[in-house]
N, C-alpha and C positions, 0 to 999 in steps of 0.2 A: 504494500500500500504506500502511498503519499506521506511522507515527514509533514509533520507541520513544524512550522516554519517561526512558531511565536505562543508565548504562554497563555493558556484561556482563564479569565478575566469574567469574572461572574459577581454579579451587585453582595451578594453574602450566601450564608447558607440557609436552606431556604425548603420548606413543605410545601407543597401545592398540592391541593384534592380537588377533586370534580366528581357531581352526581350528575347523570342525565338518565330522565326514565319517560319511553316514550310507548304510546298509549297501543296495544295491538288492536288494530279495528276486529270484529266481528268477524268469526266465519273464519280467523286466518290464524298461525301457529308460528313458531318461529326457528329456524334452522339454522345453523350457526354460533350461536350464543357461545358453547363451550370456548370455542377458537379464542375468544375476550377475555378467556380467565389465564391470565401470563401471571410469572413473577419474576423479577431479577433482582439481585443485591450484589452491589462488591462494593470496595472502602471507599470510593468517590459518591456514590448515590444510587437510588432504589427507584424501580419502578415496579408499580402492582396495578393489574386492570383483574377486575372482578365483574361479572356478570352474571343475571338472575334472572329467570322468568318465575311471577306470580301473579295472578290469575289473568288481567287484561295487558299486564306492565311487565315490559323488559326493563332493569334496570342498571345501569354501567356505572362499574366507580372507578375512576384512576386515584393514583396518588404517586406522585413525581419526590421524588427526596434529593437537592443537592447537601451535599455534605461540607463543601470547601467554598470557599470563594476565590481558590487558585490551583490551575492545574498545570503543571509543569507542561511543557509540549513533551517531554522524554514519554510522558505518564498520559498523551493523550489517548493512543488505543484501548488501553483500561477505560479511562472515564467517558470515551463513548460508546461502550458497550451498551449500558443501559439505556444511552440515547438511541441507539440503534433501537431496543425493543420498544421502546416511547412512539418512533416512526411504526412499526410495524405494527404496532397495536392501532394506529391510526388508519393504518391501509387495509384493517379486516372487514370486512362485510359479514353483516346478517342478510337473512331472504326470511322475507314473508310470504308463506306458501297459503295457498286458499284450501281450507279443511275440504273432505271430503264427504260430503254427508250422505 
């Protein structure tokens, strides 16, 4: 991979969570959901997505952990690990399938 070239520089250390719970119309089911439930942790910072269906409501929780507010560039591949899963947690798709009655 690519050197970086310069140390990352972050405002401090820092939790970020997010809930999103969106409504399943009638008639329809949800496929996918598992793929949502990630975890990763190493010394720089954590990412956890968790996902639930109950009863009309799928509900997704992240939670982002930086640890540092400085990342050496030597120590950048570590500390974007968990960014990497951050993205790919954002690239998964659920499908809404129409029940079969």
């Amino acid at each position: 991979g690519e050197k970086r070239l310069f140390h990352a520089y972050l405002p401090y250390p820092q939790r970020l969570r997010y809930q999103v719970e969106v409504v399943i119309p009638p008639g329809y089911s949800v496929q996918g959901a598992d793929k949502l439930n990630v975890a990763m942790e190493n010394q720089w910072g954590a990412f956890t997505g968790v996902a639930s269906v109950s009863g009309d409501k799928l509900t997704m929780t992240v939670t982002k952990i930086y640890r540092t507010h400085l990342v050496d560039r030597a120590q950048w591949h570590d500390f974007s690990t968990f960014l990497q899963q951050a993205f790919d947690f954002g690239q998964a798709q659920v499908l809404l399938v129409k029940n079969q009655d």
